[in-house]
C-alpha positions as CSV (number, residue, x, y, z in Angstrom):
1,X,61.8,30.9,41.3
2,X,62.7,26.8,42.0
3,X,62.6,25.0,39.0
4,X,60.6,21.9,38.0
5,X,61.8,18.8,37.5
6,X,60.6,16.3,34.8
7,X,62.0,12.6,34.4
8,X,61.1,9.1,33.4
9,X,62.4,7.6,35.8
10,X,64.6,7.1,39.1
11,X,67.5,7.2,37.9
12,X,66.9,10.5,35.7
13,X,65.4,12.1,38.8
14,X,68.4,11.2,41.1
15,X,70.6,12.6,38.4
16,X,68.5,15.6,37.3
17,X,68.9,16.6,41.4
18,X,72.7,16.4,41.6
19,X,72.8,18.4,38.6
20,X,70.7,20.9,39.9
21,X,72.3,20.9,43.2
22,X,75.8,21.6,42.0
23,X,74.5,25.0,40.5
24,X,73.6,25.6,44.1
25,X,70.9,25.1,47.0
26,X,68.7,27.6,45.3
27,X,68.4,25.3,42.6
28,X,66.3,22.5,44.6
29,X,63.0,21.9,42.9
30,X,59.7,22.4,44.1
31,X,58.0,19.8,41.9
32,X,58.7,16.5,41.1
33,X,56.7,15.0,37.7
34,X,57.6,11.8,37.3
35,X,54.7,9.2,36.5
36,X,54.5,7.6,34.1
37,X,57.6,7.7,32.2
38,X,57.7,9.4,28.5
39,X,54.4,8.9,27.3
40,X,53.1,10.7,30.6
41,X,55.1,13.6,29.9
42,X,54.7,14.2,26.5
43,X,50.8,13.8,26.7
44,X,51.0,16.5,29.9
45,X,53.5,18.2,28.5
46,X,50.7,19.4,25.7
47,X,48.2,20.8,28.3
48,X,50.5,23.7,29.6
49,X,47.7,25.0,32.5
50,X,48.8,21.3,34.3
51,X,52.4,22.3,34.4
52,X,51.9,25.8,35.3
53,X,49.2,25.3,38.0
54,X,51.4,22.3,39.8
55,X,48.4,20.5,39.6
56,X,49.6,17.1,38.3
């Protein structure tokens, strides 16, 4: 299963892939939240079905 990643911003992103990339090509994630910054997440981050249906 590819992992999800979740950042704030560009920089976090570019960072969050390395990371995950290091552990191995595997690793690279399928989906990409980033829109909004923290307040974007947190308030999606409440309604789980978003996050598990990939539909944000």
């Amino acid at each position: 299963m590819a992992p999800a990643l979740a950042t704030e911003d560009e920089l976090s992103e570019a960072m969050g892939q390395c990371l995950l990339a290091e552990w191995g090509p595997h690793m690279k994630p399928t989906l990409l939240l980033r829109k909004g910054g923290n307040g974007y997440l947190r308030s999606n981050m409440k309604s789980g079905a978003k996050w598990r249906s990939g539909s944000l």
